[in-house]
C-alpha positions in Angstrom: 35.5 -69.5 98.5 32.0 -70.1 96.9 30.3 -67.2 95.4 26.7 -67.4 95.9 24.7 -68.2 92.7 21.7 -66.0 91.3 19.0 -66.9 89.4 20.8 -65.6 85.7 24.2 -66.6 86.5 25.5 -68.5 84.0 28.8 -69.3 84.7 28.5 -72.6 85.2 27.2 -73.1 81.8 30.1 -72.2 79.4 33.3 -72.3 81.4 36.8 -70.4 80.6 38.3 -73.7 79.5 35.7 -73.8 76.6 36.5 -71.0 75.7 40.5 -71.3 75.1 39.0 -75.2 72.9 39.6 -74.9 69.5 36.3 -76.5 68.8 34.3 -73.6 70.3 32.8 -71.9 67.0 31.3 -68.5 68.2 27.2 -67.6 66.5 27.6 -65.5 63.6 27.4 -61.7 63.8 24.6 -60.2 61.5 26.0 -59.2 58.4 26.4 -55.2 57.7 23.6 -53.2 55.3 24.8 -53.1 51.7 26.3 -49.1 50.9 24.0 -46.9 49.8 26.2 -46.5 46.6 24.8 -50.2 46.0 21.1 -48.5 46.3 21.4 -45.2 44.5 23.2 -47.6 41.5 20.4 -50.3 41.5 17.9 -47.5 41.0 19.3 -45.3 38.3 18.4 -47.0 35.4 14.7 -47.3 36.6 14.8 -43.5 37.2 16.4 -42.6 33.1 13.2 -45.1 32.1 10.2 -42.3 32.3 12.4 -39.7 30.3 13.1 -42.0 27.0 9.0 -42.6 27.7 8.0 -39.2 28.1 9.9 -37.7 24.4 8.8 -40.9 22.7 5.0 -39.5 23.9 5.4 -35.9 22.6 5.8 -36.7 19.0 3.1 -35.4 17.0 2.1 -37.3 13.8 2.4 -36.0 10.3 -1.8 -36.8 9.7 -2.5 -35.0 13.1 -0.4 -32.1 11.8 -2.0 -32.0 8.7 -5.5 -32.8 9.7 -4.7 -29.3 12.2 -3.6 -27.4 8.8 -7.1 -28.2 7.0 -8.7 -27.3 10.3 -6.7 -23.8 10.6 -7.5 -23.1 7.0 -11.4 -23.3 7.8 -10.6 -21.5 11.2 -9.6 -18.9 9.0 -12.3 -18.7 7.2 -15.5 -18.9 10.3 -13.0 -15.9 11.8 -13.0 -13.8 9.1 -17.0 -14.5 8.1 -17.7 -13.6 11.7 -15.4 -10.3 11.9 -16.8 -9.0 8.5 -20.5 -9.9 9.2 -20.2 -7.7 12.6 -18.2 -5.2 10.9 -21.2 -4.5 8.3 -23.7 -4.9 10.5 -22.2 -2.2 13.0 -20.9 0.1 9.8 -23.6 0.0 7.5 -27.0 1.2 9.7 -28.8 2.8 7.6 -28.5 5.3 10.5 -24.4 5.3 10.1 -25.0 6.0 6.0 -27.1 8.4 6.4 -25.0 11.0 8.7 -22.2 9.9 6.5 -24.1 10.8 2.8 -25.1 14.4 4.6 -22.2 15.3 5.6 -20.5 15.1 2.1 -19.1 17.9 0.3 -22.1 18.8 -2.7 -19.4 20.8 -5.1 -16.8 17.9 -4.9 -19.9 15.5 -5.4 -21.6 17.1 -7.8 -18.1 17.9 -9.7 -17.2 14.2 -9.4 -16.9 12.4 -12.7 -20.1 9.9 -13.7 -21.1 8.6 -16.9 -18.3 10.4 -18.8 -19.2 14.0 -17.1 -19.3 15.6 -14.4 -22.4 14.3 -11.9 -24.6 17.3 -12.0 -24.2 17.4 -15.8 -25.2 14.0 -16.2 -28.0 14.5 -14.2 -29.5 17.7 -15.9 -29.1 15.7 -19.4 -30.8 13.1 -18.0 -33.9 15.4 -16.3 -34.1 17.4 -19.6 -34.0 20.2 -17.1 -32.7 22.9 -19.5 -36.0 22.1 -21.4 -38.3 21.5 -18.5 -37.2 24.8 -17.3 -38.4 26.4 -20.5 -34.3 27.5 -21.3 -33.8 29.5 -18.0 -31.5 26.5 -16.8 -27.9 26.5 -18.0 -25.5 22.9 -16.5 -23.4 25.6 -14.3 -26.7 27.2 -12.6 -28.2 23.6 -12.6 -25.2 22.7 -10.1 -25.6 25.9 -7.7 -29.7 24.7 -8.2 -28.6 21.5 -6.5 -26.6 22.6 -3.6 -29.6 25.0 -3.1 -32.0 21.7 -2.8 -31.6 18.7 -0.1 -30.3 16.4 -2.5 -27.9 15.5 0.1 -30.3 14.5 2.6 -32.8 12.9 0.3 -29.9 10.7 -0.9 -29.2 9.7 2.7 -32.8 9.2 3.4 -32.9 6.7 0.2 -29.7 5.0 1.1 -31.5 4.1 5.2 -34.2 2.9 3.5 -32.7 0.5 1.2 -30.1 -0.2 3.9 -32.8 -1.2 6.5 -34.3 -3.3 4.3 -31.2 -5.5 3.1 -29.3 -5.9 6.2 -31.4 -5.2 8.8 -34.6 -6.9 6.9 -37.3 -3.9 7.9 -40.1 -2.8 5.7 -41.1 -3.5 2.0 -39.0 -3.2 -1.0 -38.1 0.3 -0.8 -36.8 0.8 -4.2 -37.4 4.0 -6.2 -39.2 5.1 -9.4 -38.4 7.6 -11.3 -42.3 9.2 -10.7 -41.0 8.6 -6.8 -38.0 11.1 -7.5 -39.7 13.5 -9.5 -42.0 13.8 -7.0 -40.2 13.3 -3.6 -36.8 15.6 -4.9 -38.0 17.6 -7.6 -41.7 18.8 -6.4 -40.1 19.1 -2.9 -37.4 21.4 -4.1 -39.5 23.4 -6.3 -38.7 26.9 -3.8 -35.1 25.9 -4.9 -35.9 26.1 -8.9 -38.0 29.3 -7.9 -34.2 31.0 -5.8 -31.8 30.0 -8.9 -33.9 30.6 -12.2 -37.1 32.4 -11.0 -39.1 29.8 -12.2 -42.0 27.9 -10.7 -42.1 24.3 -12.1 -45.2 23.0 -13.4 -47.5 19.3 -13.9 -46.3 19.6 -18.0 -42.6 19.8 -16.2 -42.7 16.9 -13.8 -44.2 14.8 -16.7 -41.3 15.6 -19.1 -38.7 15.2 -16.9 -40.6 11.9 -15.0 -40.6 10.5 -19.1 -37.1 11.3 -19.4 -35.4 9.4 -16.6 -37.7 6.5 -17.6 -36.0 6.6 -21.7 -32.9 6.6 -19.3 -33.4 3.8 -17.6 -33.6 5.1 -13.9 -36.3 2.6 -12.7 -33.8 -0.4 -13.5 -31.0 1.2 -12.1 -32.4 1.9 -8.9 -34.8 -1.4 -8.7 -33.4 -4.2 -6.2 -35.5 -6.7 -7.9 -33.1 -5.5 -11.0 -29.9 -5.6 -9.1 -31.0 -9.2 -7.6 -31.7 -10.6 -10.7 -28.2 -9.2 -11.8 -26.3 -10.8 -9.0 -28.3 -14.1 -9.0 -29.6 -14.4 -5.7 -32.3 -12.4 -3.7 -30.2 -9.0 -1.8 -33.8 -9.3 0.1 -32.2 -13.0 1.7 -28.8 -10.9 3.0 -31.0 -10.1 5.8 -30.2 -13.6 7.5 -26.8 -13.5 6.5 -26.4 -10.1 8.9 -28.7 -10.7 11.9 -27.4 -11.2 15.0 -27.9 -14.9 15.0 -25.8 -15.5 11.9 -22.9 -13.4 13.5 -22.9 -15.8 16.7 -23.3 -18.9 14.8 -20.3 -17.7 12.8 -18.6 -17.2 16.3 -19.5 -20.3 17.6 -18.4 -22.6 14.8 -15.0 -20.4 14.8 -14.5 -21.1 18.5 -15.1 -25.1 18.2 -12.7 -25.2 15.2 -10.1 -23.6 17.5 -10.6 -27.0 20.0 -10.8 -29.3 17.7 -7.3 -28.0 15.7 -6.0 -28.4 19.8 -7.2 -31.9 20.0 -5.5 -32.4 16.6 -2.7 -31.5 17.9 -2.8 -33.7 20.9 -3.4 -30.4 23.2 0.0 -29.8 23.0 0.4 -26.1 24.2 3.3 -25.1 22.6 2.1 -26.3 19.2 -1.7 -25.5 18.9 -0.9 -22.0 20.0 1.2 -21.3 17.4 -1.4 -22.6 15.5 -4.2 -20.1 17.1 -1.6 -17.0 16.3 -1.7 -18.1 12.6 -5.1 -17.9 12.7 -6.1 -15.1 14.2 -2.8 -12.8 12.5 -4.1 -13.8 9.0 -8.0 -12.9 9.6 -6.6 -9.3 11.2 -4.5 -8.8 8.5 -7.5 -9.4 6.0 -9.3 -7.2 8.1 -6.9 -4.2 8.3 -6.0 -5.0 4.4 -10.0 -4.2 3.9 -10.2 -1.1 6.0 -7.3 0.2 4.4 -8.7 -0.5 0.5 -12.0 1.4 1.2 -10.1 4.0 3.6 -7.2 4.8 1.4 -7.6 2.7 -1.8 -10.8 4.2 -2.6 -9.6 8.0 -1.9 -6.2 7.5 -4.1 -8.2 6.3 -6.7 -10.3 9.2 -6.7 -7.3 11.4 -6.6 -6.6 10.2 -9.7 -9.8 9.1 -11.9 -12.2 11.5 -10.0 -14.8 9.1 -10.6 -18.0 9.7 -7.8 -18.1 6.4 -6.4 -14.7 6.4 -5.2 -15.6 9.5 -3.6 -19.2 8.0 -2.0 -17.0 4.6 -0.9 -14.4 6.6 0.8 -16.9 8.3 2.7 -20.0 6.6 3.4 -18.0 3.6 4.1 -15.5 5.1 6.7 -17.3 3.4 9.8 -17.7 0.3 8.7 -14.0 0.4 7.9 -13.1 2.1 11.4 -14.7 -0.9 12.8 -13.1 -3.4 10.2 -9.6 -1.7 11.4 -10.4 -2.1 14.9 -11.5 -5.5 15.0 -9.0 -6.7 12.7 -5.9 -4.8 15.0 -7.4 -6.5 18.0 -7.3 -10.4 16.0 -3.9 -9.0 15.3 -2.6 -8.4 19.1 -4.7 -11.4 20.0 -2.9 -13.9 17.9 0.6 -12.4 18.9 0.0 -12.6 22.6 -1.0 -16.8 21.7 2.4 -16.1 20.0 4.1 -14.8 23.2 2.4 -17.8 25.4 3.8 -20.7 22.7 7.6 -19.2 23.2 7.0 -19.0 27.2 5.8 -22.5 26.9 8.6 -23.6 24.7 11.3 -21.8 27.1 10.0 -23.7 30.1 9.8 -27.1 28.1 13.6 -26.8 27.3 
């Protein structure tokens, strides 16, 4: 029986018996995809490639490491310029010197060693007081005649003045004469000379003892003209050197050293900030090295030579060497935190 034919029937086409022929060659079947053990081994040795790139990249040469050294070095230096200029211009107002001088104690100044005696000893040789005080002045009431006047506060008044005028650049040349002592301390204190000795000072007096300190050579000693000429340069011109300008320059200059010693070093994180701790560890240390010499160097070595400027650096000077000790202890933490952030970096490089 004939089975009706549809329109895809294609039975008629390729028959049974062509089938069992040994000639019939079947189409190919479509050959399987390659294991994926084929692609992860084709693409390993492109994946090792970066690595070998990336630690042949992260050398650092020996010129840019040395070129970083010379940079640190002058690092060192714009850091330290800038922490000392602020420290003096915070520590030594005339203001600040002042309070300090006043607050001294007169019978350990005035028993202080100076000139090969004892300060108020030199000072009465020097006056001719015994004479001007027609013999009723002996050296030991001379001292208790000096912690009667406001020798304390005149010296502080003397010290703003000439302080204003070198690092802060106010007024004229403030130095003193010694017709400017005689009459500022002496004449002033005359009510002082009238308590210890019962006796009133006179014009013939001032002269004598005006003459005196001139054959002594006070005017030099307390000329800044004198001390300029002594020095070389102008103490007038120190005034630039502390204004506020200076100090930013200074902290400007410091800052761009501190990027270009990175770029030296490739920016590099690990490296440069090792490179910043150095830095900023050795300026604190210079700066807590100098609050401790005119903290504690200057009172040991009045403890032992009892000479009066140890004794008016130790304590005039203590702010300005608070200040020093501060700044320099916070360079100090700075410079180990950059210290703390280089092994961090390191530990995650690894």
């Amino acid at each position: 029986e004939e089975r009706p034919k549809s329109f895809n029937d294609n039975s008629d086409t390729i028959t049974f018996a062509a089938i069992e022929d040994d000639d019939y060659i079947p189409f190919p079947e479509p050959l399987p995809p390659p294991p994926e053990e084929e692609h992860f081994q084709y693409r390993e040795p492109s994946a090792r490639q970066p690595k070998k790139a990336s630690k042949k990249s992260g050398k650092i040469g020996f010129m840019r490491v040395f070129a970083a050294v010379l940079l640190s070095v002058v690092t060192i230096a714009f850091v330290f310029a800038f922490s000392l200029t602020l420290s003096l211009k915070l520590g030594l107002s005339g203001n600040i010197i002042r309070n300090n001088i006043c607050n001294f104690d007169g019978r350990t100044l005035f028993s202080a060693q100076y000139d090969g005696d004892e300060l108020s000893n030199t000072l009465y040789n020097s006056l001719g007081f015994g004479s001007a005080a027609d013999g009723m002045a002996t050296q030991s009431s001379f001292r208790n005649y000096m912690l009667r006047t406001d020798f304390l506060s005149y010296s502080g008044r003397t010290a703003d003045s000439y302080l204003r005028y070198i690092i802060d650049g106010v007024g004229n040349d403030p130095s003193i004469t010694s017709a400017d002592f005689v009459h500022d301390f002496i004449m002033a204190n005359n009510r002082a000379s009238i308590e210890q000795f019962e006796y009133k000072m006179t014009e013939q007096d001032y002269l004598f003892m005006q003459t005196n300190l001139e054959n002594d050579n006070f005017d030099a000693s307390m000329s800044i003209s004198e001390w300029s000429s002594s020095l070389g340069f102008s103490l007038g011109n120190l005034k630039y050197l502390f204004s506020y300008f200076t100090i930013i320059v200074f902290f400007i200059i410091a800052f761009i050293m501190f990027i270009w010693t990175a770029l030296a070093l490739k920016g590099r994180t690990s490296v440069y900030t090792g490179f910043f701790s150095v830095i900023l560890k050795i300026s604190g240390s210079l700066m807590i090295l100098l609050s401790a010499v005119v903290l504690l160097g200057s009172a040991v070595a009045f403890s032992f030579t009892n000479h009066v400027m140890y004794y008016i650096i130790s304590h005039s000077l203590i702010t300005f060497a608070l200040i020093s000790l501060c700044i320099g202890f916070a360079e100090f933490i700075l410079g180990m935190i950059f210290k703390t952030i280089k092994k961090c970096t390191q530990k995650n490089n690894s």
